[in-house]
N, C-alpha and C positions, 0 to 999 in steps of 0.2 A: 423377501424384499426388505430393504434397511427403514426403520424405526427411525424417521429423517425427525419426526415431532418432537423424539426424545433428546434433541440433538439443544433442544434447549433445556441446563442448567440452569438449579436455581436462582443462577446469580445473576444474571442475564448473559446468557450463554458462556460464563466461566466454567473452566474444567481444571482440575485438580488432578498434579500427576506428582503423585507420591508414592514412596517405593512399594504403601502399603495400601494401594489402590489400585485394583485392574480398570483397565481401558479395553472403549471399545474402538469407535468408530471416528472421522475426523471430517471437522470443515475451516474454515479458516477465515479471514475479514481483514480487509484493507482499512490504510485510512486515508483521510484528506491533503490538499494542500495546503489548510490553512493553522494547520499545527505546528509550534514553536519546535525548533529541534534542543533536545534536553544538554544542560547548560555543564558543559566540561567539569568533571572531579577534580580535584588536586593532586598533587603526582605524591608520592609515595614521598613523604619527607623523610630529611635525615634526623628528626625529632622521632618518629613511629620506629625508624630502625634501633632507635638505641634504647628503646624502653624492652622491662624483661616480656618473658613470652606470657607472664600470667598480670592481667590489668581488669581490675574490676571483678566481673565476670566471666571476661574471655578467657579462653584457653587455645593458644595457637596449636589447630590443627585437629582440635578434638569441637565435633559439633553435637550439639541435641537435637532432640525433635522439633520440626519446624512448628509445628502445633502447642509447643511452650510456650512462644512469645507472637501465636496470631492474637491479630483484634485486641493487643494491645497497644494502646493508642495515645500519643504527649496528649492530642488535641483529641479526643473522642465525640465522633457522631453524638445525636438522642435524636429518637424521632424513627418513623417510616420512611426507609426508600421509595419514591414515589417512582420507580422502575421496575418494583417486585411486590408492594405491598407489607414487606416485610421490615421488621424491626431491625437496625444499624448492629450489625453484633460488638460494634467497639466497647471496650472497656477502658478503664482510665489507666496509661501504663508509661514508658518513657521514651525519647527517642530512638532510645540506647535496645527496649525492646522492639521496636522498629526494624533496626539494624540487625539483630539479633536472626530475626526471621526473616528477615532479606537473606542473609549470611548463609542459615541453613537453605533456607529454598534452595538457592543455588545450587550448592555444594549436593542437594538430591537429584537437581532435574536438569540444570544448565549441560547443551548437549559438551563444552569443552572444560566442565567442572574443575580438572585435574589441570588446567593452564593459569586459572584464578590465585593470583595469590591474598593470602591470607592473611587481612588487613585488620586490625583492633577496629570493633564497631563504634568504638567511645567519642571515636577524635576525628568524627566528621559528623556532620550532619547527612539526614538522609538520602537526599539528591543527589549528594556528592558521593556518598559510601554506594549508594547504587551504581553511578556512574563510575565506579571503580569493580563492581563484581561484573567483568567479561574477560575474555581475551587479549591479549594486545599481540597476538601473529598478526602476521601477514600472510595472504595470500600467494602466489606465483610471480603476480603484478607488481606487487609492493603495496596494495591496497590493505586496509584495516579485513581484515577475516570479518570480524562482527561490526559491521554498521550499523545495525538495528536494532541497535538496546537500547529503551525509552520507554519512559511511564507517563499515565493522564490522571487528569485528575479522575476519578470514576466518573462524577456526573457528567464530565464533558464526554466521556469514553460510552455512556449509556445513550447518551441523547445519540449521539455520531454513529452509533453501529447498529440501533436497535430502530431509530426513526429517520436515521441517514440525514440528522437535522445537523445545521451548524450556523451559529451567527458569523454574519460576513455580509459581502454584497453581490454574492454568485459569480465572482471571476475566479478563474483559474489562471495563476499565473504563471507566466516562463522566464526565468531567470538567464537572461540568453549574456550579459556580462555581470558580474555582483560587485567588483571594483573599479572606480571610476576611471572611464566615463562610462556608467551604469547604464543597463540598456534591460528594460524590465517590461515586459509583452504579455497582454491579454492572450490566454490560450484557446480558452471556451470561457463561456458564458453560461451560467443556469436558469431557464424559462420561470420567466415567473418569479425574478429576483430583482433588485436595486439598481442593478446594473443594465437590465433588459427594459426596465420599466418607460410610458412616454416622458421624455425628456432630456432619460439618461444617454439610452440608444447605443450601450458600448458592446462592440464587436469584437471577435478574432482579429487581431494583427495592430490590434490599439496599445499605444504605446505612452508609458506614465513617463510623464517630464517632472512632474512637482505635486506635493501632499501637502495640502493645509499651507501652500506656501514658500514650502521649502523645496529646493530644486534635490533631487533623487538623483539624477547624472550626475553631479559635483560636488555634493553637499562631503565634507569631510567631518565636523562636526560630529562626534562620539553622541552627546546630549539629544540634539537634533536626529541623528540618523535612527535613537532609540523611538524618538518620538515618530519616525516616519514608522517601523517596524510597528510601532502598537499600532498607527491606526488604520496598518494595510489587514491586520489580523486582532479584529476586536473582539474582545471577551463577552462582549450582550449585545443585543440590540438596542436600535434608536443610538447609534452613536454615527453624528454629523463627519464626514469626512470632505474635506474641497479636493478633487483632482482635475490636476493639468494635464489632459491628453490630448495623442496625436494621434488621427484615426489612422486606418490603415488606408494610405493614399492620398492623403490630405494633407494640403502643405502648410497649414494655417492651424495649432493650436487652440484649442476648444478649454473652458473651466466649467465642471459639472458638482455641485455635491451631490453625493450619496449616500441615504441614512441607514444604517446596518440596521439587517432583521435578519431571523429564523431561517434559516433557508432550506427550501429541502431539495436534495441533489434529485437530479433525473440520470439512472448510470447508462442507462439506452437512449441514445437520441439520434437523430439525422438516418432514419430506415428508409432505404428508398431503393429502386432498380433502376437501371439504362440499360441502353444496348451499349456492350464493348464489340471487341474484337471479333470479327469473321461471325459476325450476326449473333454471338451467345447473349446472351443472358447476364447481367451481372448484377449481384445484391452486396448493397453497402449498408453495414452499423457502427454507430459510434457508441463504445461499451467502455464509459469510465469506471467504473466502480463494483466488485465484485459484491454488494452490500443484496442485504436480502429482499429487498423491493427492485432489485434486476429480476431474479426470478420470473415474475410472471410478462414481464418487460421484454426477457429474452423470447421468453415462450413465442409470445403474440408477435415479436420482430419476424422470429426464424418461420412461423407459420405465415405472416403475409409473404415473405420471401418466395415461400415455398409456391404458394397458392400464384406467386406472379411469376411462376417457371425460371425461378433465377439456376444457372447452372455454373455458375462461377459466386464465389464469396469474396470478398473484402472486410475482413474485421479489423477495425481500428483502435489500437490498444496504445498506443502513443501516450498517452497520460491514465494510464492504469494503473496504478499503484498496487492494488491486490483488490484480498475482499474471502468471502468465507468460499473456501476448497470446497465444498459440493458445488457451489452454483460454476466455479468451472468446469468440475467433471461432468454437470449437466450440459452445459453451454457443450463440451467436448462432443457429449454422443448427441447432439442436436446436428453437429455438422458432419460426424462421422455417419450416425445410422444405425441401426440393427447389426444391422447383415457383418460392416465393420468391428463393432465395439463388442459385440456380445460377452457375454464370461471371460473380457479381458481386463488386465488390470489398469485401472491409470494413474495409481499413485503409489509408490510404499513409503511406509517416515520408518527412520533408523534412529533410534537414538543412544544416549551414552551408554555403556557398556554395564554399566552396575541394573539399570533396568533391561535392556536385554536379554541380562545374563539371568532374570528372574522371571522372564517371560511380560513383562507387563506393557510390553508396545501396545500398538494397534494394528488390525489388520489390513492388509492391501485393500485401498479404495478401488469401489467399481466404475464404470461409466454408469450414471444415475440415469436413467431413462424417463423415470416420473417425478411429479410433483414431491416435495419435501415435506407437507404438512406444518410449511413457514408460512410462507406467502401465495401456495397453492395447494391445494388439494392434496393428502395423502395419495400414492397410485393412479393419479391422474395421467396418462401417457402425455410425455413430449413429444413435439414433431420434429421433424429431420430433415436436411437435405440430401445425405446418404450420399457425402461426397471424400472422393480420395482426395483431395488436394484443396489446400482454404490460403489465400493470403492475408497476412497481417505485419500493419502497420507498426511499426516498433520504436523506441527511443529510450532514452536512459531513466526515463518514469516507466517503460515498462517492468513491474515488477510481484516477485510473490506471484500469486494466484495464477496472475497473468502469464509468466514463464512456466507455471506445472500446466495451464493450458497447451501450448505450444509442448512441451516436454510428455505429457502425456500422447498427446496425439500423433509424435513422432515416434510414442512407444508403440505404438501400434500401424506403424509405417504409413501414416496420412501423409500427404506430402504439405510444408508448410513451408510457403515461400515468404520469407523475413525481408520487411522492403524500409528501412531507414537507419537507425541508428541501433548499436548493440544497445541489451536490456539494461536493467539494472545491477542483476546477477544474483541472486536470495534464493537456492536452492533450499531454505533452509524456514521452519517454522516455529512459533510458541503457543502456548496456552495462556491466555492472560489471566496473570491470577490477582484480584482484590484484598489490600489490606489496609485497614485505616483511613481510607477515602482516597487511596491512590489505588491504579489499576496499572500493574508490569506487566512487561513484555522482555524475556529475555527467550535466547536461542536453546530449542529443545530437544531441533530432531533435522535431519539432512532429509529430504524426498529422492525419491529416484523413481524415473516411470519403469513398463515392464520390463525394459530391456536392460534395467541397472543401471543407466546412465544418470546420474544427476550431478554432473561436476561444471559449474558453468558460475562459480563464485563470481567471474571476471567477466561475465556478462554472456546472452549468446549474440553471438554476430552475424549481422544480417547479413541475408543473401544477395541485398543490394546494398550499398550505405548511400543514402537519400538524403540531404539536411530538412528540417522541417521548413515549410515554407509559409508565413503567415500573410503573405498576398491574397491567397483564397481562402474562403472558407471549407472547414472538414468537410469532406465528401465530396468537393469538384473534383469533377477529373478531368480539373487543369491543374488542381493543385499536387505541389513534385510528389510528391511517396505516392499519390492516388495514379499519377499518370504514370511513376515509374510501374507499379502492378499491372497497369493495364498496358503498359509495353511487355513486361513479361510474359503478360497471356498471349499476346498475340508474335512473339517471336521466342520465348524461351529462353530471354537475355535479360540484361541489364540493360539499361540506357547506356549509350556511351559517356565514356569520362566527360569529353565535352560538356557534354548536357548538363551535369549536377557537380557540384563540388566534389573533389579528390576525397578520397579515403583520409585522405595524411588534413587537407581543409578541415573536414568535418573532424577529425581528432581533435587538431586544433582549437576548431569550435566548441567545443563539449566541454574541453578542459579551462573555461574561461572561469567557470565558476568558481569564487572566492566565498568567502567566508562570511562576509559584508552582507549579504543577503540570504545566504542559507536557507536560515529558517523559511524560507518562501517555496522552497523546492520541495517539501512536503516528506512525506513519513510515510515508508513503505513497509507492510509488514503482512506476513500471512500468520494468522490467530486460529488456533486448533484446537478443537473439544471434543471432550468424550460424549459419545452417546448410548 
C-alpha cells in the first residue's frame, strides 16, 4: 500500500524535481476563487535584443545549478515558519539571484523547457521575469497552451492548502459578463462565513450591483474599478466592505456590509438522496475543492449515500477548480468500487524528455482505496458505491484534479455522463516549488489515464451543454444541469434544444468574459509531490 503520510514534504507538501532527485509518488491541490491572477510580463523589448549575449552574469543558453542561487533572497525572511516549525532558509542575495534560479528551475523541470526563450534575468524584476518563463503556443483552438503559470506569496499558499483557510466573505463568485454592463453572481456560499451570517443572508443567484458605493455594472473608472477588485478579494480580515445586492428574485435592491474574516472552506456540501427516475435512488454532492479536509468529507458523504441505497450518483464539480490528485483517485474508486478499480491504473504524468530519458518520473497512480494518513487514518478502507456509470456537473471552473477524476474513470470504462459546460481543459500538473517567500507553479508534466488518453487542452465537452442556472439552488432538481441528469437517467438523452440554450448560446455565453474582472474567476491548478 502507498506511504500516503509521506506525501507530506518538509516544506508543507513541497516537492522537488530535479534532475538529481528521484521521484516517487503524486498528489496534487487546487486553489481558490479569491486569488489575483499574476500581473502580465513585459514583452521582449527591442532594448534586451540588442544587448550582447553575455550581461552581468548571464550567459545566453548556458545554465547552472539551480541550487546556486536558492534561498537567495533581495528581501530575506528571519524567524520560524509558523507552518513547519522551521527556520526561513533565506539568505541575504539579489533580485538578480532570484531570477537566476527561476531561470534555471525551468530550464530542469518546465514540461515545454525547450519553447522558453531565453531572456537576461537582469532587466526585469521578478514577477515579470517569471511571467515570461513559459510557453507562448497555442493550442488547436488558438488558446494560450499554458494558462497556469502563477506564483503566491507562500504564506497565503500555506494557509490556503494546508488549512483550506482564506480571508474573504465565503462567496464564490461567477463572472457571468467582466465588461460593462458587468454582471457578477454569487455562486455558492461558505457555512459559517460573512456572508451566511444573520443579517447578511446572501445566497446563490445574488447579484452585486455596487461595492462601497461604486456601481460594478458601469463603473469605467481604472482608479475606482481597482478599488472595487481589492475589496471583492481582501488581503486580512475585519476589512468593512458595503454591498449592493440583488437577490436572486427579488425586484428591489438590498445594501448589506460585510466584515472579511478567516474563512474556512467546506469542499463537500449539499449531501443528500431523492427519488429520481423509474423509482431509483439518487445521491447528490456538492465537491468544490480537491483540498485535504474533503477527505474525510468524501468518505462520510459516499458512505451515508451508500447506507441510503442510492443507486445513481450526481457529482457536482461546476466550480472545482482542482485540489491534491490522491483525493481524486480516492473520490474515483469510492464510485467505482473494488471489483472495478482494482490493480488498475488511474493516472500516469509524462514529463519533459531530459528527465524521462533518466528515468526520474513518477510511477502510474493507483485507485487509492484507503485513508491517506492526511486527514484519515493510514489503511483505513473507503466505502464505495460500486458503480458503472456517475454523472457530473461540469463548467469551465471545472478543472485539474477535477478532469483526472472524470479522465481517470473513463480510463477504466466507467461511464461518465458530462451535463453542462466544457471543463477547463489542464491535462497538465506542477510541483510547487518555494523560494524567498514566493511559492511557483509552473507546468511539469501531461497526465494521461490508463488508456493514454490525456489530450483535452481544449477542454472536455459535455455530453449535454446545460448553461448554469442560478434560479435554484445546487442540488434541486429543478435546477437546469441537475434536471438535465435526471432527464438522462431516465430516457438516455439530452433535454431537447428547446429546453436549454443552444450549444452556439452557451459558447456565446462563456465567451463573455473579459479581462475587467478576471482575477475573480479564480486559479486552477493541479500541484504534485513526491512521496
Amino acid at each position: 500500500m502507498p506511504n500516503f503520510r509521506s506525501m507530506l514534504c518538509i516544506r508543507h507538501r513541497l516537492a522537488r524535481l530535479c534532475l538529481g532527485t528521484a521521484l516517487a509518488a503524486l498528489a496534487a491541490c487546487g486553489g481558490g476563487d479569491s486569488l489575483p491572477d499574476l500581473p502580465p510580463g513585459p514583452p521582449h523589448t527591442s532594448a534586451e535584443r540588442s544587448l550582447p549575449s553575455v550581461v552581468a552574469d548571464w550567459v545566453k543558453g548556458q545554465f547552472g545549478p539551480t541550487a546556486r542561487h536558492a534561498n537567495r533572497c533581495a528581501a530575506p525572511r528571519s524567524g520560524t515558519d509558523p507552518y513547519t516549525g522551521m527556520p526561513y532558509p533565506d539568505r541575504p542575495g539579489r533580485t538578480l539571484d532570484e531570477n537566476h534560479w527561476l531561470r534555471s528551475w525551468t530550464h530542469d523541470n518546465y514540461l515545454w523547457y525547450d519553447e522558453v526563450e531565453d531572456r537576461n534575468p537582469a532587466l526585469h524584476s521578478t514577477p515579470d521575469y517569471f511571467a515570461l518563463l513559459k510557453t507562448e503556443a497555442l493550442t488547436p483552438s488558438g488558446a494560450p497552451k499554458d494558462q497556469f503559470h502563477f506564483f503566491l506569496r507562500t504564506d497565503e499558499w500555506s494557509a490556503l492548502s494546508l488549512a483550506g483557510e482564506y480571508p474573504g466573505y465565503g462567496m464564490r463568485w461567477s463572472v457571468q459578463q467582466a465588461n460593462p454592463p458587468r454582471e457578477l453572481i454569487v455562486a455558492y456560499t461558505e457555512p459559517d462565513s460573512p456572508a451566511t451570517a444573520p443579517g447578511a443572508g446572501i445566497a446563490r443567484g445574488a447579484r452585486i450591483l455596487a461595492i462601497n458605493g461604486i456601481d460594478l455594472v458601469h463603473e469605467s473608472d481604472p482608479e475606482r474599478l481597482d478599488s472595487m477588485l481589492r475589496a471583492l478579494q481582501p488581503r486580512a480580515a475585519g476589512v468593512s466592505t458595503q454591498f449592493t445586492i440583488l437577490d436572486a428574485g427579488a425586484n428591489v435592491p438590498r445594501i448589506t456590509t460585510l466584515r472579511s474574516a478567516q474563512v474556512t472552506s467546506a469542499p463537500v456540501q449539499n449531501v443528500k438522496t431523492f427519488e429520481g427516475p423509474n423509482g431509483r435512488t439518487v445521491g447528490y454532492l456538492q465537491f468544490n475543492d480537491h483540498m485535504r479536509a474533503a477527505e474525510p468529507q468524501l468518505a462520510q458523504a459516499i458512505a451515508t449515500l451508500r447506507n441510503a441505497g442510492a443507486t445513481e450518483l450526481v457529482v457536482d464539480l461546476r466550480y472545482n477548480g482542482g485540489g491534491y490528485l490522491y483525493i481524486a483517485s480516492q473520490l474515483a474508486y469510492m464510485i467505482a468500487g473494488e471489483m472495478n478499480s482494482h490493480g488498475k491504473v488511474f493516472e500516469r504524468a509524462i514529463f519533459n524528455h531530459k528527465i524521462q530519458a533518466r528515468g526520474l518520473g513518477l510511477p502510474p497512480m493507483p485507485f487509492f482505496s484507503t485513508g491517506s494518513g492526511n486527514s484519515m487514518p493510514t489503511g483505513l478502507p473507503l466505502p464505495s458505491l460500486d458503480l458503472r456509470r456517475v454523472y457530473v456537473l461540469t463548467g469551465s471552473d471545472t478543472c485539474s484534479a477535477s478532469e483526472s477524476l472524470i479522465n481517470g474513470l473513463q480510463g477504466i470504462d466507467i461511464e461518465v455522463v458530462k451535463i453542462g459546460a466544457a471543463t477547463c481543459g489542464k491535462p497538465y500538473g506542477f510541483l510547487p516549488e518555494e523560494n524567498c517567500g514566493n511559492t511557483y507553479f509552473s507546468i511539469q508534466l501531461q497526465s494521461e489515464n490508463a488508456k493514454g488518453f490525456g489530450d483535452y487542452a481544449d477542454g472536455m465537452q459535455p455530453t449535454c451543454s446545460i448553461p448554469d442556472d442560478f434560479t435554484q439552488a445546487l442540488g434541486d432538481p429543478r435546477e437546469a444541469r441537475m434536471a438535465a441528469a435526471l432527464h438522462y437517467m431516465a430516457s438516455g438523452a439530452c433535454p431537447a434544444p428547446s429546453a436549454v440554450a443552444s450549444t452556439k448560446q452557451l459558447r456565446r455565453t462563456q465567451a463573455r468574459s473579459g479581462p475587467m474582472l478576471r482575477p475573480l474567476q479564480g486559479l486552477h491548478q493541479r500541484i504534485l509531490q513526491a512521496r
